[in-house]
C-alpha positions as CSV (number, residue, x, y, z in Angstrom):
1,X,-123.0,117.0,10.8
2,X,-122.7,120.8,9.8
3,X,-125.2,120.7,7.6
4,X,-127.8,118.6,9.5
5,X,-126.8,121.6,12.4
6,X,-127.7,124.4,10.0
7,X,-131.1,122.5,8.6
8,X,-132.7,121.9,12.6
9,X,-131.6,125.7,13.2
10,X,-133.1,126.9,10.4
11,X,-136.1,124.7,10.7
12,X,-136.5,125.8,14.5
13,X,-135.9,129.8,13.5
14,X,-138.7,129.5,10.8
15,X,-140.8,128.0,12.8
16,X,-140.1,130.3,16.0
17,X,-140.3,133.6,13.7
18,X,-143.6,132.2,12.0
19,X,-145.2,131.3,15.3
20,X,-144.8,135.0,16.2
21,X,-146.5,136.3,13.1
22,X,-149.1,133.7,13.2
23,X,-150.0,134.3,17.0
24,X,-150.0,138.3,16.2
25,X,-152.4,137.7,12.8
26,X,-154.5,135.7,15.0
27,X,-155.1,137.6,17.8
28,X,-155.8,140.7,15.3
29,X,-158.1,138.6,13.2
30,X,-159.8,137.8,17.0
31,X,-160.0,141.5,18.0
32,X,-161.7,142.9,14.7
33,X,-164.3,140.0,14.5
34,X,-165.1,140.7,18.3
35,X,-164.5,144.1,19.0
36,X,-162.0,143.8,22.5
37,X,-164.2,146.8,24.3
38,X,-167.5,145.8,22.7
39,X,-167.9,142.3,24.2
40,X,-166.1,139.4,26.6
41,X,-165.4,136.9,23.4
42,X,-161.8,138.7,22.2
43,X,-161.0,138.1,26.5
44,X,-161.8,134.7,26.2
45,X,-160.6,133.7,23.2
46,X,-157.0,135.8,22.9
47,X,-155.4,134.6,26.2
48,X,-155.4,130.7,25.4
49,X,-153.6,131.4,21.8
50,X,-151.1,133.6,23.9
51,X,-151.0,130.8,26.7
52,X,-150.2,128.4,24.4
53,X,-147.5,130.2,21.9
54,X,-145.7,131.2,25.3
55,X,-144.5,127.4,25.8
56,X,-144.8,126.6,22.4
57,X,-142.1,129.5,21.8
58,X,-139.9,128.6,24.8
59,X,-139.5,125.4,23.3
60,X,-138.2,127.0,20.1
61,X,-136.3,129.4,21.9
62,X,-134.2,126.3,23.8
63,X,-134.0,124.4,20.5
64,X,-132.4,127.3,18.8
65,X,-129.8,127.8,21.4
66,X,-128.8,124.0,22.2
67,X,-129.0,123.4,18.1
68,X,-127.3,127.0,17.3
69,X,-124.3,126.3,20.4
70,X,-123.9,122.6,19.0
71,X,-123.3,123.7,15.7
72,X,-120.9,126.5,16.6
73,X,-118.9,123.7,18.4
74,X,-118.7,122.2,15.1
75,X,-116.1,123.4,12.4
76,X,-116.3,126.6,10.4
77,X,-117.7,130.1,10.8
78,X,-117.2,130.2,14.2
79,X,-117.7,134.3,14.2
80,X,-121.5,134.5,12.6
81,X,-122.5,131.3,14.4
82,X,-121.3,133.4,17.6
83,X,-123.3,136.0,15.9
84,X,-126.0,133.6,15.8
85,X,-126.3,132.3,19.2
86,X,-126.6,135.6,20.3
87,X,-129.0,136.9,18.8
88,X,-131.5,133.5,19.4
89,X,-130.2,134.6,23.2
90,X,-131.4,137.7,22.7
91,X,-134.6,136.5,21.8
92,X,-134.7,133.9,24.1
93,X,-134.6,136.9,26.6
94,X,-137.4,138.9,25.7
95,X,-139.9,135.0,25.3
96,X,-138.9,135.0,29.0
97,X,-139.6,138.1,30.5
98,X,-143.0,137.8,28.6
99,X,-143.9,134.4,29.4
100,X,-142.8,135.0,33.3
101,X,-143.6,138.5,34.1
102,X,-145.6,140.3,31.7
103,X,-148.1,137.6,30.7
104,X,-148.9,136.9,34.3
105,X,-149.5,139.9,35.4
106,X,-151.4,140.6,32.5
107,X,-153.8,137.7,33.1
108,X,-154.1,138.6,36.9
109,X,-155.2,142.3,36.1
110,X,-158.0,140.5,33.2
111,X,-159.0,138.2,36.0
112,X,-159.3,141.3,38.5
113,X,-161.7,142.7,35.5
114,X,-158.9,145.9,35.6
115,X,-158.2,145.5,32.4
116,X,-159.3,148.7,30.9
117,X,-156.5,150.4,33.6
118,X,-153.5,152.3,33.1
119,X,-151.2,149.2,34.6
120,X,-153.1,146.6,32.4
121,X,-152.8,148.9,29.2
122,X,-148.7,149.6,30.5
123,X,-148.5,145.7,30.4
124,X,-150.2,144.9,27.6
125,X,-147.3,147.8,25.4
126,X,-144.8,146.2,27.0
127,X,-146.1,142.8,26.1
128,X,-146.6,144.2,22.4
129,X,-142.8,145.5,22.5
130,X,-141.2,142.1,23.6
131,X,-143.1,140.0,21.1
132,X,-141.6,143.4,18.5
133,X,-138.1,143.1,19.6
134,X,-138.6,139.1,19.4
135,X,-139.7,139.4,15.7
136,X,-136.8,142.0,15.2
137,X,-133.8,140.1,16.5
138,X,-135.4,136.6,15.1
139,X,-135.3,138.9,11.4
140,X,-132.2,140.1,11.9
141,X,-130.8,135.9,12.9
142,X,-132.5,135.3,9.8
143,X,-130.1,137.4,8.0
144,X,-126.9,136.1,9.4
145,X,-128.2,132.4,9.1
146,X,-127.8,131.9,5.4
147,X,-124.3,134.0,6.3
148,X,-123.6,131.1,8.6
149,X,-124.2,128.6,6.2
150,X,-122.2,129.6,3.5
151,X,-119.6,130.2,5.8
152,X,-119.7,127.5,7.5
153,X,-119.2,125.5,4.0
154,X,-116.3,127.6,2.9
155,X,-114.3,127.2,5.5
156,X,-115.0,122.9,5.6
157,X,-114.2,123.4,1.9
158,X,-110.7,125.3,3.0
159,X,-109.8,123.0,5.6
């Protein structure tokens, strides 16, 4: 059962951490093939792709915590699953507060055709920080998970 644990957490942090990448490569491939200050396409084409990874990576983001807290209720390694959960927590956090806060308002002030103001540009670097820290702390879970994995067999090995 460990080992089925470890395979749907690592499954769900790849896909979570390549979600983010894809979504950023995306929206930068948009904005250089239309120009965001040059013409309305990059509007209408970015917020969708956003839209869509928000619930896409909420999903991910509850996967990895049910699948990561499961696992750590299984025997062995107890400390770096810990580790583990945390950090997919910590991640979980910053998906949040962009899907539920940020995003929103950030769509309101394109809708309100403000977005070339000082509150939409604020939003939109606080947007760009979250989705950062995500990719960080979902970098840094990808460090411990192989960590948790050995672990995690040593100690079924020792008991």
């Amino acid at each position: 059962m460990n080992r089925l644990f470890s395979i749907v957490v690592t499954l769900t942090w790849g896909i979570w951490t390549g979600g983010l990448m894809g979504v950023t490569l995306s929206v930068i491939a948009l904005a250089r093939t239309f120009p965001p200050r040059t013409d309305g396409n990059f509007a209408l084409a970015a917020p969708p792709i956003f839209a869509m990874f928000e619930r896409v990576q909420l999903g991910l983001a509850a996967a990895a915590l049910i699948f990561t807290f499961a696992w750590r209720l299984r025997p062995g390694a107890k400390g770096v699953k810990s580790l583990l959960f945390a950090l997919f927590a910590l991640g979980t956090v910053g998906a949040v507060v962009e899907a539920t806060y940020v995003a929103p308002r950030i769509n309101e002030l394109r809708v309100e055709r403000a977005s070339r103001e000082a509150e939409f540009n604020q939003a939109h670097q606080l947007s760009e920080r979250l989705y950062g820290g995500t990719f960080v702390v979902l970098v840094i879970a990808g460090l411990v998970l192989p960590v948790a994995i050995a672990n995690d067999g040593r100690k079924k090995e020792a008991a």
